[in-house]
C-alpha positions as CSV (number, residue, x, y, z in Angstrom):
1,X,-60.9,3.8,2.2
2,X,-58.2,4.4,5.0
3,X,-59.6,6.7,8.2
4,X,-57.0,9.4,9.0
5,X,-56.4,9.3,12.8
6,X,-55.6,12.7,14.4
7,X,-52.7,12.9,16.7
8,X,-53.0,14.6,19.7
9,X,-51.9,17.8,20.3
10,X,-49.4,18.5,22.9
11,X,-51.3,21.0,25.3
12,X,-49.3,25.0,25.5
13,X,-48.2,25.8,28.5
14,X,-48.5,29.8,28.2
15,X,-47.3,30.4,31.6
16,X,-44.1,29.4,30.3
17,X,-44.2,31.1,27.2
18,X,-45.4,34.1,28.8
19,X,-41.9,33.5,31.1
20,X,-39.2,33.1,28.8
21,X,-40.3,36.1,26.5
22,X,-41.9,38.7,28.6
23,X,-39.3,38.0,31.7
24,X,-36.3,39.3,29.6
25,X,-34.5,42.1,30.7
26,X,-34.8,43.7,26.5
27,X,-38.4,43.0,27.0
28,X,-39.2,44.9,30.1
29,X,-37.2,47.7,28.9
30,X,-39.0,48.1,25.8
31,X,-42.4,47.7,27.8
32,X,-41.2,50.7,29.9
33,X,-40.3,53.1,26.6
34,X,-43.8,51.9,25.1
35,X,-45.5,53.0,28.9
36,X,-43.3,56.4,28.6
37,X,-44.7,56.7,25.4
38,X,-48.5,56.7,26.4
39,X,-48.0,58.9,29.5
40,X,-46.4,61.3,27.3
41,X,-48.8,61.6,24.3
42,X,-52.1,60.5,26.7
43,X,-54.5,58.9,23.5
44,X,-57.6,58.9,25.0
45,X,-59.7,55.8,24.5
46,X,-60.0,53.9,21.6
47,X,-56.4,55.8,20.4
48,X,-53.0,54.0,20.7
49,X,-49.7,55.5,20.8
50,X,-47.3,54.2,17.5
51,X,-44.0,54.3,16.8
52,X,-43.4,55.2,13.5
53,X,-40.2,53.5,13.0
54,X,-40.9,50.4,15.9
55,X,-38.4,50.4,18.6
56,X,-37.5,46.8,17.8
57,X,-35.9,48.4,14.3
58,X,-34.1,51.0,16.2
59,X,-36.8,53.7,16.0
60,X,-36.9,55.9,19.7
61,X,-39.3,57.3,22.0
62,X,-38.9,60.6,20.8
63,X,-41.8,62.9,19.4
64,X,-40.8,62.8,16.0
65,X,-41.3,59.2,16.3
66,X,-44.2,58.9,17.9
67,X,-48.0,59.5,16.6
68,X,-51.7,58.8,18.2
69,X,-53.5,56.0,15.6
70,X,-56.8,54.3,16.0
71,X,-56.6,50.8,18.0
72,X,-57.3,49.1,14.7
73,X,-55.2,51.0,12.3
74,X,-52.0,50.2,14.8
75,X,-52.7,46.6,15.2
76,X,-52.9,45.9,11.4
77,X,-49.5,47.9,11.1
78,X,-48.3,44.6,13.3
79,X,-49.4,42.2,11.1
80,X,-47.6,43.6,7.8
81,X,-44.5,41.8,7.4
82,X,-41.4,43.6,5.2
């Protein structure tokens, strides 16, 4: 019987990551409309603010777009996958 040996994994560097996502200039801007977004509705604790068509899809910041969810229900809205 053969022993599988494990190669080992090559260790994240999540600064970098963090970097070249989070650092670019579409990024910021759409951390700033999501900001605008919950000083204008103000959800209270526990509440997030959710864009009902995601700005990455083209959806704005304005109130017909926007709606106050639970923390949970908007984070499983991130996870669905069309």
């Amino acid at each position: 019987m053969a022993t599988k040996t494990k190669k080992p994994r090559k260790k994240r560097n999540y600064r970098k990551e963090y970097d070249t996502y989070h650092k670019k200039a579409v990024q910021k801007k759409r951390r700033a409309k999501r900001n605008a977004a919950n000083r204008k509705l103000n959800p209270g604790p526990g509440k997030e603010v959710d864009h009902k068509v995601p700005m990455s899809k083209g959806g704005g910041n304005g109130r017909k777009n926007l709606r106050v969810v639970s923390r949970k229900t908007n984070r499983k809205k991130a996870t669905r996958r069309k």
